[in-house]
C-alpha positions as a Markdown table, in Angstrom:
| # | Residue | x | y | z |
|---|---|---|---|---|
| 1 | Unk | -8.9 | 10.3 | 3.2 |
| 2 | Unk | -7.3 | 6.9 | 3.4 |
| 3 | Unk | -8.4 | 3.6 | 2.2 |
| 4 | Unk | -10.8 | 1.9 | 4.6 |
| 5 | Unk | -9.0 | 0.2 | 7.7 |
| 6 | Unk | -9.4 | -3.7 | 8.0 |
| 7 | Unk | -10.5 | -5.1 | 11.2 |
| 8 | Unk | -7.1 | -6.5 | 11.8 |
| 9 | Unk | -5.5 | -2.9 | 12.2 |
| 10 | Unk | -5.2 | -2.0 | 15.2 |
| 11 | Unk | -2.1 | 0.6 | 15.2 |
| 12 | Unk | 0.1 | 2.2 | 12.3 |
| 13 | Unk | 3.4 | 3.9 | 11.9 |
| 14 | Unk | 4.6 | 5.6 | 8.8 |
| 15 | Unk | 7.7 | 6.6 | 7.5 |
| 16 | Unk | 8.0 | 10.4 | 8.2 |
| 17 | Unk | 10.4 | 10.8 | 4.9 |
| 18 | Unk | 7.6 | 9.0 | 2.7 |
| 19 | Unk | 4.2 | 10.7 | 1.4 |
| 20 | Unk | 2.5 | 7.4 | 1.5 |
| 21 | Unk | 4.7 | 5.6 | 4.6 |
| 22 | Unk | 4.7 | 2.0 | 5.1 |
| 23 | Unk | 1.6 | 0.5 | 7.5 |
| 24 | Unk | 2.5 | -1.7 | 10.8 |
| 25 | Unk | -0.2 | -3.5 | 12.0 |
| 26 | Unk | -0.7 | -5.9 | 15.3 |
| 27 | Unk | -2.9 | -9.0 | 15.3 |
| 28 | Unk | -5.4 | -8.8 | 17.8 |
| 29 | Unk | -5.0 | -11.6 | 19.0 |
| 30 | Unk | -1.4 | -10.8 | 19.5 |
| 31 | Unk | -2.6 | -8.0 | 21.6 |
| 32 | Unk | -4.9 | -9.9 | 23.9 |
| 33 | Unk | -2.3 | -12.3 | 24.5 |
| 34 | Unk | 0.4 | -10.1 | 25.3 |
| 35 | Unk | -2.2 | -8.5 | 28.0 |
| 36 | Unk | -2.7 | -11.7 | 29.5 |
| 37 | Unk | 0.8 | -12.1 | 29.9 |
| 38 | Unk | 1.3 | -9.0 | 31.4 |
| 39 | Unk | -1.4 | -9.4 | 33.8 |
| 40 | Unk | 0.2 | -12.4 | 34.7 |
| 41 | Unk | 3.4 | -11.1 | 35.1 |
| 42 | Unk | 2.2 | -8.7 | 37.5 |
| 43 | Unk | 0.2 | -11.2 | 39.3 |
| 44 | Unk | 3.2 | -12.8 | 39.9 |
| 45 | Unk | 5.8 | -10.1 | 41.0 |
| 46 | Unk | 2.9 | -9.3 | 43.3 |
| 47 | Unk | 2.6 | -12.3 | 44.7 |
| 48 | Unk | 6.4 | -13.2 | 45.2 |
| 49 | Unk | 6.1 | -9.6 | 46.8 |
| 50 | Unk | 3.9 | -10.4 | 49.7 |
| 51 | Unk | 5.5 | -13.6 | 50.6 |
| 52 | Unk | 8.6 | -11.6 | 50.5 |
| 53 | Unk | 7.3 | -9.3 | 52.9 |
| 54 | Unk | 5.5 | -12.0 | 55.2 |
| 55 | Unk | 7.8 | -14.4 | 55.2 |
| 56 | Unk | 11.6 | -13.5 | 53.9 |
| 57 | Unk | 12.0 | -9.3 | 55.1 |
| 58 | Unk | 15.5 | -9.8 | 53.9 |
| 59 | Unk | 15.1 | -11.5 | 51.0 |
| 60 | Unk | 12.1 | -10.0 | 49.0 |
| 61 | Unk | 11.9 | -12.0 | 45.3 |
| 62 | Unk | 14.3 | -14.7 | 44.4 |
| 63 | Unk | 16.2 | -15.0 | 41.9 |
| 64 | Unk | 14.1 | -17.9 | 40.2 |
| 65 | Unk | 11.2 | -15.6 | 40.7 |
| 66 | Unk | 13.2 | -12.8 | 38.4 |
| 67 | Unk | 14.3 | -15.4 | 36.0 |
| 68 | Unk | 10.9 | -17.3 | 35.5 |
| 69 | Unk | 9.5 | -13.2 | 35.0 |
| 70 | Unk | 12.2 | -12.6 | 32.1 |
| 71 | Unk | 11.4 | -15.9 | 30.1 |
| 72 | Unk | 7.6 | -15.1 | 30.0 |
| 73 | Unk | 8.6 | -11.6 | 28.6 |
| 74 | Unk | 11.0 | -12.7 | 26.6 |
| 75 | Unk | 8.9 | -15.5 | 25.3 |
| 76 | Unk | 6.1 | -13.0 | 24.7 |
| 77 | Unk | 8.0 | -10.9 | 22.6 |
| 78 | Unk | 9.2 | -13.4 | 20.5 |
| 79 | Unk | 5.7 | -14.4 | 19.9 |
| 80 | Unk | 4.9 | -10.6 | 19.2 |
| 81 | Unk | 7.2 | -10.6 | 16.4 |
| 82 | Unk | 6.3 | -13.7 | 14.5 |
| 83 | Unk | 3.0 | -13.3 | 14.6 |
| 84 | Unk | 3.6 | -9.7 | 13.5 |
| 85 | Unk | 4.0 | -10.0 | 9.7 |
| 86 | Unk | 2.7 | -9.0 | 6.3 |
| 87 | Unk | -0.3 | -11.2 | 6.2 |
| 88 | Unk | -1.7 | -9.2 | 9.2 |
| 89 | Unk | -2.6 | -6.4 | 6.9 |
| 90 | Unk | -5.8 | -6.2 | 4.6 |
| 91 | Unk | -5.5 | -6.7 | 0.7 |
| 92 | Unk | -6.6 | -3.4 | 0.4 |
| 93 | Unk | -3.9 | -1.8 | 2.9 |
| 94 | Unk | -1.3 | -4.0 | 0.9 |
| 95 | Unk | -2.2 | -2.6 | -2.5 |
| 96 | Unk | -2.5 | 0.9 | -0.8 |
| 97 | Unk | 0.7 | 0.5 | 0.0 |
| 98 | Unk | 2.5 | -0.9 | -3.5 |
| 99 | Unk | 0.8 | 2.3 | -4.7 |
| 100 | Unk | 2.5 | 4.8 | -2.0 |
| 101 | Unk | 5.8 | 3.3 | -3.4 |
| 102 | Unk | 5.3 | 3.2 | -7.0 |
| 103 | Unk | 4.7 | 7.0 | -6.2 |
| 104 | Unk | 7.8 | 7.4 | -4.1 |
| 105 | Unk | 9.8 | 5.6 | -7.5 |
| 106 | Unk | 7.9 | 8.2 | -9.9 |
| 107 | Unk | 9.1 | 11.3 | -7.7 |
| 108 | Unk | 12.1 | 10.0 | -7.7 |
| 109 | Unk | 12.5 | 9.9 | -11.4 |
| 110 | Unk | 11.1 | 12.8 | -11.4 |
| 111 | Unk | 13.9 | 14.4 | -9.0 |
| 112 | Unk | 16.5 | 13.6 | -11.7 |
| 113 | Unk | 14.7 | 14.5 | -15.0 |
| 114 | Unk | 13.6 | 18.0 | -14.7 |
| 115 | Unk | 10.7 | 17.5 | -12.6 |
| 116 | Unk | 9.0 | 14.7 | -15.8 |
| 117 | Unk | 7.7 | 11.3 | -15.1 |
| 118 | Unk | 9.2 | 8.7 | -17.5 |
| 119 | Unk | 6.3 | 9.4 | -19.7 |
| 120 | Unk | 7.4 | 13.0 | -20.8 |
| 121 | Unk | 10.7 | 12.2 | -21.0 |
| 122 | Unk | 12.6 | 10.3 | -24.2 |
| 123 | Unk | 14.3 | 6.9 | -24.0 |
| 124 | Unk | 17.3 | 8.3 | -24.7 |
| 125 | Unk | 17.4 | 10.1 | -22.0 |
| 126 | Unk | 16.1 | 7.5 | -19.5 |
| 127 | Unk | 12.2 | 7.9 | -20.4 |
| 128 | Unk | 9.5 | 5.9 | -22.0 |
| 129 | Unk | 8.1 | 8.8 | -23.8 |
| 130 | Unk | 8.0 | 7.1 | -27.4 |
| 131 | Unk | 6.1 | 3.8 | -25.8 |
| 132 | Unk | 2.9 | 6.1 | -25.3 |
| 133 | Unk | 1.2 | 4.1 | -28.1 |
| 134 | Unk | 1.3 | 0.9 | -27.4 |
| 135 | Unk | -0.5 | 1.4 | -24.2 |
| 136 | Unk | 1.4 | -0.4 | -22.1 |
| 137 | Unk | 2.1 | 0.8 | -18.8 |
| 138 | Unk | 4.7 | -1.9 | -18.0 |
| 139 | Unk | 6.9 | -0.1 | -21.0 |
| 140 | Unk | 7.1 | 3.1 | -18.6 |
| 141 | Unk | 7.3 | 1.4 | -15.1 |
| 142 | Unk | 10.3 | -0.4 | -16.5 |
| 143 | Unk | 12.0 | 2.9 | -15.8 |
| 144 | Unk | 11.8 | 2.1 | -11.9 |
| 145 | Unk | 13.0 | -1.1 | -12.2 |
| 146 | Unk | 16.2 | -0.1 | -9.8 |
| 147 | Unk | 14.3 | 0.9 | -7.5 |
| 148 | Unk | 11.2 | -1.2 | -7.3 |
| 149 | Unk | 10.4 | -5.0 | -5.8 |
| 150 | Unk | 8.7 | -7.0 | -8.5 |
| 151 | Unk | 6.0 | -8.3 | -5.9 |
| 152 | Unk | 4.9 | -4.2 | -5.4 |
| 153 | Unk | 3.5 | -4.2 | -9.1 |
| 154 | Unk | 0.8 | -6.8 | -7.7 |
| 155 | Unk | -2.5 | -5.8 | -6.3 |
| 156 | Unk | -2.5 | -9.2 | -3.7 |
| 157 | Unk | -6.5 | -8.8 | -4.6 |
| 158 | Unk | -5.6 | -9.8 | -8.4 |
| 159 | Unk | -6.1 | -13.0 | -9.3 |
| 160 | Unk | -4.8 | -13.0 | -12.8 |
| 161 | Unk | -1.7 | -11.0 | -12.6 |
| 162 | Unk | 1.5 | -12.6 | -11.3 |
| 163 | Unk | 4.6 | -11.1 | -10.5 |
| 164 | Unk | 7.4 | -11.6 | -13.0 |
| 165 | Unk | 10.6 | -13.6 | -12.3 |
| 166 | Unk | 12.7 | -10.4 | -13.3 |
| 167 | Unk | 12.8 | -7.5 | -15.1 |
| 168 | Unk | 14.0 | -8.7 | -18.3 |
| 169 | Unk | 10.2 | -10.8 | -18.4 |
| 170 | Unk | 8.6 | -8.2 | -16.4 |
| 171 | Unk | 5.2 | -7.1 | -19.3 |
| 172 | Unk | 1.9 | -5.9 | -18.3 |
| 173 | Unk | 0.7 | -10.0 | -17.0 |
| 174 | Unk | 2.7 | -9.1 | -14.2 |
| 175 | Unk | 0.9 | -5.6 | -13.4 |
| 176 | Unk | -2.0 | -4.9 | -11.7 |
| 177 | Unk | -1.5 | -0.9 | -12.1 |
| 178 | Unk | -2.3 | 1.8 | -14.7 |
| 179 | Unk | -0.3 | 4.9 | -15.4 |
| 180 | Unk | -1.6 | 8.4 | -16.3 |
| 181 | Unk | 0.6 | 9.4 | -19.5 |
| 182 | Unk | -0.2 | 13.0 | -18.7 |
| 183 | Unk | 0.1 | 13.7 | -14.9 |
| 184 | Unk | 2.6 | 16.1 | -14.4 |
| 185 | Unk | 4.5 | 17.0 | -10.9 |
| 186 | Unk | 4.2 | 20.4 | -12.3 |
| 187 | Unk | 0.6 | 20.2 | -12.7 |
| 188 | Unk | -1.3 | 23.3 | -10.5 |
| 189 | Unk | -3.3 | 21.1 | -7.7 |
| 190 | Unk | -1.7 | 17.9 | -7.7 |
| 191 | Unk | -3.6 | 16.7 | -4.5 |
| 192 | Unk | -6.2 | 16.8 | -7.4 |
| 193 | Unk | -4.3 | 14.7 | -10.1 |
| 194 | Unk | -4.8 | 11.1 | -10.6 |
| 195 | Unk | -0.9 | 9.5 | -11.3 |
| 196 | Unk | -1.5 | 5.3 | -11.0 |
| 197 | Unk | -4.1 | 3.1 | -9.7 |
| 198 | Unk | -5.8 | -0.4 | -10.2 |
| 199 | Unk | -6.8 | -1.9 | -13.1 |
| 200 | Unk | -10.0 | -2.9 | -12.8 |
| 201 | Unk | -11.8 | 0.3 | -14.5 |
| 202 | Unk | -15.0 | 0.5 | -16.6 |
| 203 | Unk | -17.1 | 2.8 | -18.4 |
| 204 | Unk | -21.0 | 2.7 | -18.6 |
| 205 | Unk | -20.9 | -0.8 | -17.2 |
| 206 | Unk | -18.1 | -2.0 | -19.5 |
| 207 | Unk | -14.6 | -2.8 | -18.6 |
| 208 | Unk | -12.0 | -0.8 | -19.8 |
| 209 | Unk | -10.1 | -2.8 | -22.5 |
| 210 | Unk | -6.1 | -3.2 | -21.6 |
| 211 | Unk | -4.2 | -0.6 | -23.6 |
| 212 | Unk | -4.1 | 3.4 | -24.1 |
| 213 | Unk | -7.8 | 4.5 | -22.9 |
| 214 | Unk | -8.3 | 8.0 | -23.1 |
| 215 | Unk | -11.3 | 10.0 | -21.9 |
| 216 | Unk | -13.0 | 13.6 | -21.0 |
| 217 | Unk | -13.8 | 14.9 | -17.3 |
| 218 | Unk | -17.4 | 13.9 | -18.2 |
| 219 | Unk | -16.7 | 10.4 | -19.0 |
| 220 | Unk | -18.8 | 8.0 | -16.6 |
| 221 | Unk | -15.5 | 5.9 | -15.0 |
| 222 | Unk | -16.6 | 3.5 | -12.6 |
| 223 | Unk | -14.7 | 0.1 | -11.2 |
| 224 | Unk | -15.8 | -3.2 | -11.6 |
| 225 | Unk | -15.7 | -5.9 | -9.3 |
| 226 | Unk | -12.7 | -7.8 | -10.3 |
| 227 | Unk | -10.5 | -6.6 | -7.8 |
| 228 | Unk | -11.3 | -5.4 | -4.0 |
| 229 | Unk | -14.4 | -8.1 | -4.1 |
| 230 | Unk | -15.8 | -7.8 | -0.7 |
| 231 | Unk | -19.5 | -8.1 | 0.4 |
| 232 | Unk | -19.1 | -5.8 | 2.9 |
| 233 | Unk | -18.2 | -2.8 | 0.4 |
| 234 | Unk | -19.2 | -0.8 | -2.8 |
| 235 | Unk | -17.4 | -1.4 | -5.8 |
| 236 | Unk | -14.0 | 0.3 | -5.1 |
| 237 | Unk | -10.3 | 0.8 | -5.5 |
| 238 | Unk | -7.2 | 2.1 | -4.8 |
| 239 | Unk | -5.9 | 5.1 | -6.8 |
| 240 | Unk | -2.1 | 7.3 | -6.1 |
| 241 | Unk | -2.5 | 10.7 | -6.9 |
| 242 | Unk | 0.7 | 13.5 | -8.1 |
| 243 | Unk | 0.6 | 14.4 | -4.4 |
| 244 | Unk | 1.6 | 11.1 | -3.3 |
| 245 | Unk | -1.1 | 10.4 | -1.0 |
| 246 | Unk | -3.4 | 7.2 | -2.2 |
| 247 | Unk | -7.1 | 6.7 | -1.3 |
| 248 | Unk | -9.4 | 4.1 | -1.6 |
| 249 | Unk | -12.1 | 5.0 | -3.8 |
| 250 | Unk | -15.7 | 4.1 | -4.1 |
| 251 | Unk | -17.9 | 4.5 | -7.5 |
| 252 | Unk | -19.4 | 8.1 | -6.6 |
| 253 | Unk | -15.9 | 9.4 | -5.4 |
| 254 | Unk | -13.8 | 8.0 | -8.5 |
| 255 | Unk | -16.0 | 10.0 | -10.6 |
| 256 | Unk | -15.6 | 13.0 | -8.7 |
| 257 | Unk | -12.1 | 12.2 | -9.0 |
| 258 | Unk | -11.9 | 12.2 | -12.4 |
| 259 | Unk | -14.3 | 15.0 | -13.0 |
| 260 | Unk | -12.1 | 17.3 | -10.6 |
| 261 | Unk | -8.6 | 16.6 | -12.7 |
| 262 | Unk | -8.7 | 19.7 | -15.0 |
| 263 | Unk | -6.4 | 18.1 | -17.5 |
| 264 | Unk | -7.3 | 18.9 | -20.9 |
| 265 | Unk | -5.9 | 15.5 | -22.0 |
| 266 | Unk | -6.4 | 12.4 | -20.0 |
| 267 | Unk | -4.7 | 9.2 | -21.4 |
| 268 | Unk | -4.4 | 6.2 | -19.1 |
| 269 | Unk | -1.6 | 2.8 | -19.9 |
| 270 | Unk | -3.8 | 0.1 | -18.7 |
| 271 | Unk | -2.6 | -3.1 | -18.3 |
């Protein structure tokens, strides 16, 4: 299931080499226009058509007609690209898809150290493995740093985090993500799994304090409504799983989520 579509969506195309591939959205606006265009293209080419016919047999369309036809499609697609940009797409697709790469970055590490994300595996040998206690996931994404954007640690819904200037700065004020210290790539139904997600978590109506929280299949986890505040939806938020995919999750489906994990230990780096 994927997160929720905002109204502005109107087509996507992902990445075919990427679990969780980038989202292209069109304005629809953008849309509408280019149809008017189009219709008035046509309009045209029909028009200089008939008088063609009636009135020049020999001639058919001049070559003002042509040129006057290739500006207006040329100056329509050059309106289709800059209106075409980032700030078409929904918070909730944009943090959907920091998520989908964070998970692309863990695999990755993953691929070179033995099939272990930087939790399992020492510093010394490129890990984070003896950061686990000071519940900190910024400690362990540090590890991606070579691969990641500093802007794709920010949920664009979080008011309070900021992205960092660089990595040597980069702590948990400029991370809007958690990070399972247990999820596994090896781990038997990882469609199942939860690896990342946001923040914003809380337990019998209490927010889940920054730092190493750790809890049972039967523990109530819920969201609060710091981040993904719309009127127009239930408490929710986004969540990456050791599959890769990421979903959007509402308050009865996290805690399905978290009940369905199987792990016998479940420690989360909260930031």
């Amino acid at each position: 299931m994927s997160p929720p579509e905002d109204k502005l969506v109107l087509f996507e195309i992902r990445h075919a080499c990427s679990p969780c591939g980038r989202r292209l959205t069109a304005n629809p606006l953008t849309v509408r226009f280019l149809s008017l265009v189009t219709g008035a293209v046509l309009i045209m080419l029909s028009s200089a058509m008939r008088r063609g016919c009636l009135n020049r047999p020999a001639e058919a369309v001049t070559l003002i007609e042509v040129l006057v036809v290739i500006a207006v499609v040329v100056v329509s697609l050059l309106f289709a690209v800059a209106t075409h940009d980032h700030r078409t797409k929904s918070p909730t697709t944009q943090c959907s898809n920091n998520l989908g790469q964070i998970g692309v970055g863990l695999h990755a590490f993953a691929t070179d150290h033995g099939d272990h994300f930087p939790p399992q595996v020492s510093v010394g040998n490129g890990g984070s493995m003896e950061f686990i206690g000071r519940g900190s996931p910024a400690a362990h994404f540090q590890t991606l740093s070579n691969e990641m954007r500093l802007k794709v640690w920010i949920c664009p819904t979080d008011e309070i985090k900021k992205p960092a200037n660089n990595y040597a700065a980069f702590d948990d004020r400029n991370l809007s993500y958690f990070l399972s210290m247990d999820a596994a790539p090896t781990n038997t139904q990882p469609q199942f799994i939860i690896l990342a997600g946001d923040r914003h978590l809380e337990v019998a109506g209490q927010p889940v304090r920054p730092g190493l929280f750790t809890f049972s299949s039967n523990t109530p986890v819920s969201w609060t409504r710091e981040l993904h505040r719309d009127a127009s939806q239930s408490r929710g938020g986004v969540v990456l799983f050791v599959d890769g995919h990421v979903e959007f999750l509402k308050h009865d489906r996290v805690v399905a989520a978290v009940k369905g994990q199987g792990l016998g230990t479940n420690r989360l780096a909260v930031p």
